[in-house]
N, C-alpha and C positions, 0 to 999 in steps of 0.2 A: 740712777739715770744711765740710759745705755751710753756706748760707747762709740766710737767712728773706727771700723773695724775694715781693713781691705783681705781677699781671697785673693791668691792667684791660682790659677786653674780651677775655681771652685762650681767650674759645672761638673768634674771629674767623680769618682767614683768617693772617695774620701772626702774631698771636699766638699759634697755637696750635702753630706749627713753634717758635717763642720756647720756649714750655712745656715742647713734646717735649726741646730743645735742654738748658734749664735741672736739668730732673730727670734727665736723663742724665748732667750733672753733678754730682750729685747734692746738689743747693739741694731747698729743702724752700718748695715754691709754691704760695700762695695765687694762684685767679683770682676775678675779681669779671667780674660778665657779665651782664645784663637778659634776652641773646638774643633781641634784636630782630633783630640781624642776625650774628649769631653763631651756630654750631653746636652744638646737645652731640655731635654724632658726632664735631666735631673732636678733643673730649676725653674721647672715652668708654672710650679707651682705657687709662687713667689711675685710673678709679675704684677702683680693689684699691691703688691703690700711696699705703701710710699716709702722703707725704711732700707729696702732693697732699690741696687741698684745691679743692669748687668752693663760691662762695655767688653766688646768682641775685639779683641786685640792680641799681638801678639810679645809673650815679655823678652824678646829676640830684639825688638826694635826700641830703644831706647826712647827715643824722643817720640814715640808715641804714646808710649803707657806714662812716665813720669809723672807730669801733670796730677793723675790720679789720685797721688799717695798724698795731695793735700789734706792738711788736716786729720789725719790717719793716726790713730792712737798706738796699734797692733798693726801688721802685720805677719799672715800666715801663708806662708809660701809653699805652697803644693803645688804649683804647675811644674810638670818634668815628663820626659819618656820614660816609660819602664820596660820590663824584660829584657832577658839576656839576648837570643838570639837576633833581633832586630837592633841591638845596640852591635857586634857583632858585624854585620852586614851595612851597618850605617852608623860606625862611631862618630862620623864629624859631625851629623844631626846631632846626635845624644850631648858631644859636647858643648854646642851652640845651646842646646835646649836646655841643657843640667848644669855648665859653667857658665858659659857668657847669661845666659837667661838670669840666673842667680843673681850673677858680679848686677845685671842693668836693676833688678827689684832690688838689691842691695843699696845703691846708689842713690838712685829712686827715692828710698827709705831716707836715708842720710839725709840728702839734698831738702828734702823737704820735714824732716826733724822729727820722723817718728818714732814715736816713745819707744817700742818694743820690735823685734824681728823672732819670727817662731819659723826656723827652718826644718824643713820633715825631709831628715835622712833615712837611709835602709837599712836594714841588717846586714845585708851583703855587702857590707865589708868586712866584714870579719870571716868572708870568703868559706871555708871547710877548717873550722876550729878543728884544733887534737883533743881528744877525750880530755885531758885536764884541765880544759876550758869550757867546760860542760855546766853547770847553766855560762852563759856566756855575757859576763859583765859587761860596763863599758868600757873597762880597762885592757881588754882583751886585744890581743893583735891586732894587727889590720891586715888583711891578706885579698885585696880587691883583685876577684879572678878575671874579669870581662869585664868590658867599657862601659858597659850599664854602672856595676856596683863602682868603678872609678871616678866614672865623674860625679855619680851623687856626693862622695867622700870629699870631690876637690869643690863640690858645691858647701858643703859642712864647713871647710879646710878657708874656703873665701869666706863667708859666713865668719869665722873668730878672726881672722883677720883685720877686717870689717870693725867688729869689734872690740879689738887690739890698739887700731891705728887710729877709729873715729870715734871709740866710744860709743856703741850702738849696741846696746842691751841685748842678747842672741841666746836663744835655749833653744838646741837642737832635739830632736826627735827621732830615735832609731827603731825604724816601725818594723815589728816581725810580719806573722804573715796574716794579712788580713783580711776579710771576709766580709757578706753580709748583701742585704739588697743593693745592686746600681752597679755590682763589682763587674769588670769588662768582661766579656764577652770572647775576646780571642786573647791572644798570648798563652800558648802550650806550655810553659815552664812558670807564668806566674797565677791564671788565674785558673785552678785545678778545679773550682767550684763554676766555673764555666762550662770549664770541656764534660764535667760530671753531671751538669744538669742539661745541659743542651740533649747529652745520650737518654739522660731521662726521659725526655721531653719527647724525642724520636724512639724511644722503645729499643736507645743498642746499648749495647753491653759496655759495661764502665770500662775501661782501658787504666789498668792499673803497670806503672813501671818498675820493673823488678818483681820483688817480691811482696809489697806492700808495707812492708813493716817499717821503712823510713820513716821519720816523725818528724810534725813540724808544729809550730809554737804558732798553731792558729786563735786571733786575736779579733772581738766582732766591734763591728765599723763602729757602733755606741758607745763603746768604751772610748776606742779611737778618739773619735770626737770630745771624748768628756777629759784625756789626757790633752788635747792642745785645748782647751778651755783654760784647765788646769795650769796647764805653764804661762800661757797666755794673762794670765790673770792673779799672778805667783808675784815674788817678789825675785824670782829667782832670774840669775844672770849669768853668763857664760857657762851654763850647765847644757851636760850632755845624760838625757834619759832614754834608755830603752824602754820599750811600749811592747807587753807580750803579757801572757796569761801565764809563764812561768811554770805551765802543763802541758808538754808537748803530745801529739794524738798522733796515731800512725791510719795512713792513708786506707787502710783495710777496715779501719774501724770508724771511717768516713763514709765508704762503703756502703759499713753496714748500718749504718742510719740512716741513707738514703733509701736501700734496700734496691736491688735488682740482681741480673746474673753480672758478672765479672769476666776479663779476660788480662791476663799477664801478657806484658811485652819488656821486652829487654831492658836492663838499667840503662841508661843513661852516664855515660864516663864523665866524672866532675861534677858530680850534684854530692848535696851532702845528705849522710843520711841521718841528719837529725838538725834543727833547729829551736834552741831552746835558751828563754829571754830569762838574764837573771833580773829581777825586775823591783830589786829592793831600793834603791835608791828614788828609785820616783815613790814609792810607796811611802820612806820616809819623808823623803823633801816635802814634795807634793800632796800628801796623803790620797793619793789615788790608787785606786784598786779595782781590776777588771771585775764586773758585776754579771756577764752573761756567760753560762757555762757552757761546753760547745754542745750538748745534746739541745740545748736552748734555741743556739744560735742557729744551729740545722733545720731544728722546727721553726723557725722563722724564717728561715732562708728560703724553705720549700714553699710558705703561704705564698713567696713572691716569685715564685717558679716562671711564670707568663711571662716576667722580664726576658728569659734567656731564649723566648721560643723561636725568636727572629734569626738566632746566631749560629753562627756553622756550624753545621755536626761534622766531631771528632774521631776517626775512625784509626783500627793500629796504619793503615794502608797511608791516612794525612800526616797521621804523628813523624811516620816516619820518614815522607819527603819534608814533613816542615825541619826536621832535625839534621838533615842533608849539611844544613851551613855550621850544627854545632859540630858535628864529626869534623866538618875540614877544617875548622879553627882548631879542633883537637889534634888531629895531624898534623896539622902545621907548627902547632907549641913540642 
């Protein structure tokens, strides 16, 4: 028998593969969503099916959303701002959205006595590991460079708190970098499968930063979804799991599976050049294990190419006034 399962953010990029994932199961899912930066197309698909619900709120305001989490078994908490340089430029949103937003779904939870809380933290804390942190556990430092990767941490940090002080069951989620149909459309620094397919899409030339060889521990949205199943549905409790393919891919050879011409523009000062999930611990806790290998995930990603056609094309000429606010935050540090 399904279960009474709440989303937050789950018109969002992630979440809404979550969703798809959940009612397939057939759990009976509440999402909660503002759509600020969430789709209803991601979930429009959904609206005929009695087991689904949507309510358009915001998780900033407490005595709005509350209410909701009646009766709520799980709890999976994805609503948050991402990327760097718009947290950067607007850290009090970010913390309103990624702290207080947290601290109220938190409460929320409590208040009304549900079973589980599944909070989905970043990798970006653990900021630019040194080589002997190379794959990078979850025991790894923490080195949160920008207000993005900050307050998702202090959202983690309320999170065991939470369940410290009230006893609320909490398995956090450290997602590397993740891909796949529904993924947004802007954000220059996180959604590289945007900026990559949009030039597809227009016929320009991929904009490759630096020299291409930095690697990132890209991770596709189905597996994603099948790790917060996973814990969601675990016995597991106050555990912290990194979520990555544990094979990191260098952006040249993303490139070349999408196939077009190329242009190199400047690194970027404070990116790291590798990110890479050590990812045994969920393997054994959990027994989960990423299943889509990324020449897979590419050729899938390209069938849903029409999604990006809407979205701005990325040129070196936008990258680099969009980058304007990372340099003066670099200056200024």
């Amino acid at each position: 028998m399904g279960k009474n399962v709440l989303v937050t953010g789950g018109a969002g990029f992630i979440a809404s593969h979550l969703v798809d994932r959940l009612l397939n199961d057939g759990h009976n899912v509440t999402v909660i969503d503002n759509l600020s930066t969430g789709r209803m197309a991601n979930v429009e698909h959904h609206k005929d099916n009695s087991r689904f619900k949507f309510i358009k709120a915001d998780i900033a305001d407490f005595e709005e959303i509350r209410k909701y989490f009646q009766d709520q078994a799980i709890v999976f908490h994805l609503a948050a701002l991402a990327d760097i340089v718009p947290s950067i430029v607007n850290p009090r949103g970010y913390y309103i959205s990624n702290v207080l937003g947290t601290m109220n779904v938190l409460e929320a939870s409590r208040l009304n006595g549900v079973g589980k809380f599944i909070y989905t933290a970043s990798s970006s804390c653990y900021g630019i590991p040194p080589k002997e942190y190379y794959p990078t556990s979850e025991t790894a430092p923490i080195s949160t460079e920008y207000p993005y990767a900050l307050t998702k941490f202090l959202g983690e940090t309320t999170a065991f708190h939470w369940a410290r002080v009230y006893q609320l069951p909490v398995v956090s989620l450290r997602l590397f970098n993740v891909y796949g149909p529904r993924a947004r459309t802007s954000g220059t620094y996180g959604a590289v499968f945007g900026v990559f397919l949009t030039q597809k899409l227009n016929g320009k030339p991929y904009t490759i930063v630096g020299d291409g060889e930095q690697t990132r521990d890209f991770i596709y949205v189905s597996d994603v979804a099948e790790a917060f199943v996973a814990a969601g549905f675990s016995a597991a409790d106050g555990e912290i799991f990194n979520v990555g393919t544990g094979k990191p891919q260098s952006i040249n050879k993303l490139v070349s599976l999408l196939e077009g011409e190329k242009v190199y523009i400047p690194k970027r000062p404070g990116e790291p050049e590798c990110t890479w999930a050590d990812i045994r611990k969920i393997q054994s806790q959990l027994g989960w294990q990423p299943k889509v290998s990324f020449e897979e995930g590419v050729s899938k990603i390209l069938k849903h190419i029409d999604y990006w056609r809407e979205a701005p094309v990325w040129t070196p000429e936008s990258i680099k006034e969009a980058t304007q606010d990372w340099f003066k935050y670099l200056i200024r540090s």
